[in-house]
N, C-alpha and C positions, 0 to 999 in steps of 0.2 A: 576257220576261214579257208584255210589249205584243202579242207574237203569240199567245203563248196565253191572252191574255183575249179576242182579236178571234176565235180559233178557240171559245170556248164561247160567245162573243156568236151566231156564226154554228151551232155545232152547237143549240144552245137554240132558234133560228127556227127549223130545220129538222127539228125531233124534231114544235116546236108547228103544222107545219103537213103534216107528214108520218106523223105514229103517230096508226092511228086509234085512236079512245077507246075499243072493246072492248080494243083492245091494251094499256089503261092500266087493268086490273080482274088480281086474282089469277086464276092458273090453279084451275079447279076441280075438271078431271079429265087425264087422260092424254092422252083427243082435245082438250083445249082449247089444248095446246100442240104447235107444230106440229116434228115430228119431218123432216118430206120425206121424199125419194125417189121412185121411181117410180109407186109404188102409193098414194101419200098422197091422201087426198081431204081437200083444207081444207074445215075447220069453219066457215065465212064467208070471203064476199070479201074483207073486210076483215086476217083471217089470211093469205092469198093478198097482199095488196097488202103489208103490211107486210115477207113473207117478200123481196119482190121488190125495194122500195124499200132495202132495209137492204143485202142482197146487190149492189143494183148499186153502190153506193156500197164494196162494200167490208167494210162494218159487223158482218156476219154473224164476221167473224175481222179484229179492226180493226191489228192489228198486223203481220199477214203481207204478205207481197209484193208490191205490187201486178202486177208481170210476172205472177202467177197468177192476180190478181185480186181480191187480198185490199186492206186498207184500207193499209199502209202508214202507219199512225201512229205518232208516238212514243210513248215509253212516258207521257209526260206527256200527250202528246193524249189515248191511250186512257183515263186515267185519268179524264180528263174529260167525255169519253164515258158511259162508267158513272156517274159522278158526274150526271149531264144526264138521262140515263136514271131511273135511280132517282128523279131530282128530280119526272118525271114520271111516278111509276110505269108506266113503259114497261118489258112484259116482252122477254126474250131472242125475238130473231124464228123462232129455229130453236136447236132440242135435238139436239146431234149428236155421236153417238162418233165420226166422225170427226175433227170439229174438237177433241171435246177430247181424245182419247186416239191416233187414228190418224195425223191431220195432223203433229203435233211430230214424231214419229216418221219420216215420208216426208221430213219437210223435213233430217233428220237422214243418212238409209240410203237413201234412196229412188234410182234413176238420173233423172236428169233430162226421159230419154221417160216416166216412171213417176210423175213430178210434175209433170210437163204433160199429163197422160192424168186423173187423179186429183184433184189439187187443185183446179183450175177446179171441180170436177163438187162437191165439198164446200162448197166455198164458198156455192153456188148453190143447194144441199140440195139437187141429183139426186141424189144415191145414199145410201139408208138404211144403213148399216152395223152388224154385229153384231161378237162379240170371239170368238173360239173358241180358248181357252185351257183351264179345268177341265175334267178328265173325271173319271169314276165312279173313279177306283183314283188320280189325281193331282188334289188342290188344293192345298190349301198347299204340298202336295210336289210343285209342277208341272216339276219339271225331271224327274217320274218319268212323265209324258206317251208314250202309247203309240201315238198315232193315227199311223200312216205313210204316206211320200209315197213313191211307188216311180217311179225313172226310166227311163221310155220313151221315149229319144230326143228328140225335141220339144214332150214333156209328162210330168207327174207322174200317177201314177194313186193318189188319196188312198184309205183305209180304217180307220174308226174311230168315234167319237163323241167328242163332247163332251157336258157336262150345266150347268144354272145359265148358257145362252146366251141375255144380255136381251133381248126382242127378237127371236128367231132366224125367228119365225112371221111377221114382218112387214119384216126386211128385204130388201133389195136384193145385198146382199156381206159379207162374212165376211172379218176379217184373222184369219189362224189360224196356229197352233202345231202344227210336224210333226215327227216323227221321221224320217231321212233317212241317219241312220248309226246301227247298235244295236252296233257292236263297238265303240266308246269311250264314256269314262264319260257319266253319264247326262247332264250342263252342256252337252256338247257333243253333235253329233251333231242339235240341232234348227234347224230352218228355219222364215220365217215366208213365208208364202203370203197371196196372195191371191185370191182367184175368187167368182163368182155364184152367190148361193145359189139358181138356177133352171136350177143343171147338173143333168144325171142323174144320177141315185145321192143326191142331197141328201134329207134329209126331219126335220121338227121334231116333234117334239110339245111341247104347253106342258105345265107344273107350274103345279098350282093352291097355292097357298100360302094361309096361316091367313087372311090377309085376303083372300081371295076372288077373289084378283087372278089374273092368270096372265103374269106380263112373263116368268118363265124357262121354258126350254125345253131337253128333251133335244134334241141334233141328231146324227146318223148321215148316216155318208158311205160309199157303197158304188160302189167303181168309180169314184170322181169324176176324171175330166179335169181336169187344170191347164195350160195352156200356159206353158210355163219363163218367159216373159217376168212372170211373176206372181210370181216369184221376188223379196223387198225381199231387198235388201246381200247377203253370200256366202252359198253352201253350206253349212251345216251349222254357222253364224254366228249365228243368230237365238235366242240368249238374251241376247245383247246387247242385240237390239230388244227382246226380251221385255221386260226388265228396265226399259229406259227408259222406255217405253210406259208400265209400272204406274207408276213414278213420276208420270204424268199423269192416269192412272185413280183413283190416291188422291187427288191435288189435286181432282179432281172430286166424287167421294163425299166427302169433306173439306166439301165446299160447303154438304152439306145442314145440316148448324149454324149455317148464317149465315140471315138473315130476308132471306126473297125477294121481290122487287120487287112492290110494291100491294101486300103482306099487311102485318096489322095487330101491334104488341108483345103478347107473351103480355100485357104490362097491362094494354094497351088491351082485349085480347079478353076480359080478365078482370073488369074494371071495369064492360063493357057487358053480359056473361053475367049477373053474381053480386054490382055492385058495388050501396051501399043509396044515400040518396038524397044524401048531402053526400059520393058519390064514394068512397066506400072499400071496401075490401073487410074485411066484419065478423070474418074467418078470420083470425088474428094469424100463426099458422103458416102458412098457403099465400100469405099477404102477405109474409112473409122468405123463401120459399122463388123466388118469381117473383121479389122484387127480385137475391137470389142468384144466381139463372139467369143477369139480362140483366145484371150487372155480368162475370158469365164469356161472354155471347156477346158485347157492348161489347171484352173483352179479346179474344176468337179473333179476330173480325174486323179487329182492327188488327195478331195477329199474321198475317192473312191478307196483309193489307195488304203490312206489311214482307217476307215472301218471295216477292210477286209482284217487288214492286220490286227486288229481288234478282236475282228470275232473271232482269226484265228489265233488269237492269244488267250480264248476263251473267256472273252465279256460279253460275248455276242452282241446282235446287232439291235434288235429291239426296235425301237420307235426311230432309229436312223435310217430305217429301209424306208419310211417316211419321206424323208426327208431327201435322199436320193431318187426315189422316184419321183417326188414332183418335181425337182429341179432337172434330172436327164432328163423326164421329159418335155421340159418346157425349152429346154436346149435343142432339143432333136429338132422338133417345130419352128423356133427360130433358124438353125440351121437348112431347114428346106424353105425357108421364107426367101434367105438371103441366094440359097442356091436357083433359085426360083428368078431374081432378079440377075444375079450372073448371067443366067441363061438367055433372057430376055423374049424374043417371040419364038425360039427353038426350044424354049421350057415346053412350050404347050404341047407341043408333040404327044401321040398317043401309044401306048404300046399294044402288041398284037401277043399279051399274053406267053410269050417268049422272053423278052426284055419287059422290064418294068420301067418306065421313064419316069425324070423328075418329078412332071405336074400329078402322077399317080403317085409319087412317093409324099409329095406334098400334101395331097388328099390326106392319104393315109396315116400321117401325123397326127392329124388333128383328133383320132381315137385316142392315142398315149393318156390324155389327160381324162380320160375315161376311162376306159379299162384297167383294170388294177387295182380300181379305187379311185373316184374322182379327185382330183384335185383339193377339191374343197374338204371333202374327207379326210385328205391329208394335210391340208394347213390345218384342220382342229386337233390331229394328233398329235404336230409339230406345236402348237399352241400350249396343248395341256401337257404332256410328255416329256418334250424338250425345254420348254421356256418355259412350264411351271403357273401357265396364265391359269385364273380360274374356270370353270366349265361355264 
């Protein structure tokens, strides 16, 4: 216990003399928070300094390896950390599918030249990464995935598309889902790749969605070069990765339920909106309905709580990633319902792609329960998995 209070004694100096103070304000837009990779232009020196200080220490992935370069903490360190962070509203220094959806997974299937080529390079946010899993005829039923990898020799020659790829127009590489054998059933027969979305034959378009946004993107592959070494774990093996990986994609989407670091309690936002002068809110009904909310995100957050420490106690998470993300995100959407009605005719407001305003963040919501894995996807996993019902 003596060392882990000398360890927050010391991370606490070092957040207060190292996160600069833009770093301790809510994100306001998409560029406010720094993604990396190659092509990233930070938003202030100060995003640049943050990104570099947290990364060299480790912090950017405070529990992985350090032979990689990651932080190598315990799970009680880490926990501390966040605890430290949040005390300062210090945000997350880098937003990354890699670290949360691709990383677990190398560290998993990965060869060892393949996590020495790779994980340094995430840690450090060089390389933007995207997911190239949905296509137009496979979502939910992605084990019915058509995009094929044909072998020549000392490369694959990929051909296909994928569609709903976050990101696809801005990043760096692509872990993706191929088809690689079509004479056995559909489960098998896929492979997971990896390669540069600046080979020839790549090309993105975005999707503009109801709030105005455009994070997903169709991606088409024509003729793309893979060299076999870009191959993760076996041949015609990769729904195993597949599989596991989504377990780490829900825990992430799972997330947007929880209240993010320097943002304020629907209360608080509610009280300073709409509240009258001895502090209340005169609305009897949207006053039960926000105390409602934050006693069910008070509850998610602790059950976050307890399946981290799980899986970092090595049970892993399994069919609770399930479970977490459709309940974060069925919160997140009630939370912009209710911030939505706080607002009242100044919700509507538009943003000029600078600021993102609430009635865009409201929009935008209403994806959660798609993407990931619909909803209903996930109550049959919670059905058979967790409560044991029959199929």
């Amino acid at each position: 216990m003596a060392n882990l209070e000398e360890f927050r004694h010391q991370t606490r100096e070092w957040l207060e003399e190292n996160c600069p103070a833009s770093m301790r304000r809510p994100i306001k837009s998409d560029k406010d928070q720094c993604w990396g990779g190659r092509n990233w232009v930070f938003e202030s020196e100060e995003q640049r300094l943050w990104l570099e200080r947290m990364a060299e220490r480790g912090w950017t992935t405070p529990q992985w390896p350090t032979e990689y370069g990651g932080g190598g903490l315990s799970r009680e360190e880490a926990k501390i950390l966040q605890q430290e962070m949040a005390r300062v509203v210090a945000r997350r220094p880098l937003e990354s599918f890699g670290i949360d959806m691709l990383g677990p997974a190398l560290f998993k299937f990965a060869s060892e030249e393949q996590k020495q080529r790779f994980i340094p390079e995430i840690i450090r946010g060089k390389i933007r990464w995207c997911q190239g899993y949905s296509e137009p005829n496979a979502g939910s039923d992605l084990a019915s995935l058509q995009t094929r990898a044909e072998d020549r020799g000392d490369h694959y020659v990929v051909n296909g598309s994928k569609v709903w790829t976050s990101h696809a127009d801005e990043a760096d590489w692509i872990f993706c889902l191929v088809r690689t054998d079509f004479d056995v059933p559909k489960h098998q027969g896929i492979s997971f790749l990896l390669f540069d979305m600046a080979s020839p034959g790549v090309s993105t378009n975005p999707i503009k969605l109801i709030s105005g946004n455009s994070p997903f993107c169709e991606t088409v592959f024509e003729n793309v070069k893979v060299p076999k070494e870009n191959l993760v774990g076996e041949l015609n093996e990769g729904w195993d990765i597949a599989k596991y990986l989504l377990t780490h994609e829900r825990e992430m989407i799972g997330g947007f339920g929880l209240l993010r670091a320097g943002s304020k309690s629907l209360g608080q936002t509610a009280l300073e909106t709409c509240g009258d002068k001895d502090g209340q809110l005169a609305d009897s009904g949207l006053r039960a309905d926000i105390a409602a909310f934050e006693i069910d995100e008070m509850g998610f957050a602790l059950t976050v709580e307890r399946v981290v420490d799980e899986a970092r106690a090595g049970q892993g998470t399994g069919a609770a990633s399930s479970l977490l993300k459709l309940y974060g995100t069925e919160l997140n959407k009630i939370r912009n319902e209710l911030m939505m009605s706080v607002g009242g005719s100044k919700a509507l407001a538009w943003g000029d792609g600078e600021r993102t305003t609430l009635a865009q963040h409201w929009l935008r919501s209403k994806g959660n329960s798609i993407e990931g894995g619909t909803s209903e996807i996930q109550l049959n996993i919670i059905a058979k998995r967790i409560l044991g019902l029959p199929g």
